[in-house]
C-alpha positions as CSV (number, residue, x, y, z in Angstrom):
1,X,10.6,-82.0,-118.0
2,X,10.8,-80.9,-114.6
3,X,11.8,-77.3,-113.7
4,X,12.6,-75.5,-110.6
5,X,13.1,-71.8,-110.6
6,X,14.5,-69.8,-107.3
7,X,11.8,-71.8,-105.2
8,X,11.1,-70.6,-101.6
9,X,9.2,-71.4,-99.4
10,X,9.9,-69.8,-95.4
11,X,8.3,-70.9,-92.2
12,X,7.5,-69.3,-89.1
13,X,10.5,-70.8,-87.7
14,X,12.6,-69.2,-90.0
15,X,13.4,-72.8,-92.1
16,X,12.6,-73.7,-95.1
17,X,14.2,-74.0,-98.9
18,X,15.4,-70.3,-100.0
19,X,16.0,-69.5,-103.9
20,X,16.8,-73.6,-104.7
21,X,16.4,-74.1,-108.5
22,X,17.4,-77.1,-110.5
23,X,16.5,-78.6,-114.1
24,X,15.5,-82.4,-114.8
25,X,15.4,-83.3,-118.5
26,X,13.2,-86.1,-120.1
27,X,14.9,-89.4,-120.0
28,X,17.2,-88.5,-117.6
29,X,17.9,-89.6,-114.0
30,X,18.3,-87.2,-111.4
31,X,19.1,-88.4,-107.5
32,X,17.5,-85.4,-104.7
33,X,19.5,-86.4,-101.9
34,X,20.4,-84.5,-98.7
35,X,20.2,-84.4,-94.6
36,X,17.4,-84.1,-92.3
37,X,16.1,-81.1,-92.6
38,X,17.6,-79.8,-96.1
39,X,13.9,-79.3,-97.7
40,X,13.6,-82.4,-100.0
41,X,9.7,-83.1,-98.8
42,X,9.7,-79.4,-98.9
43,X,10.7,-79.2,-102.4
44,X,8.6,-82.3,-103.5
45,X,5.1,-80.9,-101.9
46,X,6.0,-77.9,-104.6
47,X,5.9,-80.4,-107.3
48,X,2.8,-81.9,-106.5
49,X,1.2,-78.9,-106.3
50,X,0.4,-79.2,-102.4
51,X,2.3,-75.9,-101.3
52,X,2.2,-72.5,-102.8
53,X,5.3,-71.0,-103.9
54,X,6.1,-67.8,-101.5
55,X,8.7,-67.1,-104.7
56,X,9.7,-68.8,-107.5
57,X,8.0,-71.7,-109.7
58,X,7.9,-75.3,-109.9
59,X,7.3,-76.5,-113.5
60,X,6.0,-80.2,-115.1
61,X,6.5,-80.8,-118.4
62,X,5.3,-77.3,-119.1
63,X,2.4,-76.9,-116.0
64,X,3.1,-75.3,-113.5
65,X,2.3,-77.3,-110.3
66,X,0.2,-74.4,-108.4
67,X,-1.6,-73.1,-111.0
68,X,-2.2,-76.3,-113.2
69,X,-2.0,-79.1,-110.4
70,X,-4.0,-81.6,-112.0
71,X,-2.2,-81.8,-115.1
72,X,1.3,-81.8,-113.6
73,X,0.3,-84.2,-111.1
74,X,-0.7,-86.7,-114.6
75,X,2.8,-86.3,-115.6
76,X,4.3,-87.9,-112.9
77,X,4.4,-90.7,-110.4
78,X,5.1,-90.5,-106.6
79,X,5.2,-93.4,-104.1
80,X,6.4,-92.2,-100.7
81,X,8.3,-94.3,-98.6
């Protein structure tokens, strides 16, 4: 349902999230946790399709979320807090 392959994404600061890949499958419940700073609203701009991919690829349910944002983004809800 949700894939995440080597996804990086460097800034000018030299931060950022370097090769980070994991695998979310339908029906199951997956916790992205982590410090200040460890690339979670990093990560989750990938998935909606708001950030370009400097390497690797973010994949919905089969879209990817650059290329296809519209149709990921219908595949998923996201409610900031």
């Amino acid at each position: 349902m949700i894939r995440i392959d080597n996804l990086t994404r460097q800034f000018p600061n030299g931060k950022g999230i370097f090769n980070v890949s994991f695998e979310v499958q339908e029906g199951e419940v997956f916790g992205f946790l982590g410090p200040n700073g460890s690339g979670k609203s990093t990560t989750i701009r990938h998935l909606l399709g708001y950030m370009k991919p400097q390497k690797g690829s973010a994949v919905i349910d089969g879209y990817d979320t650059w290329k296809d944002q519209a149709k990921a983004r219908g595949r998923i809800g996201y409610l900031p807090g």
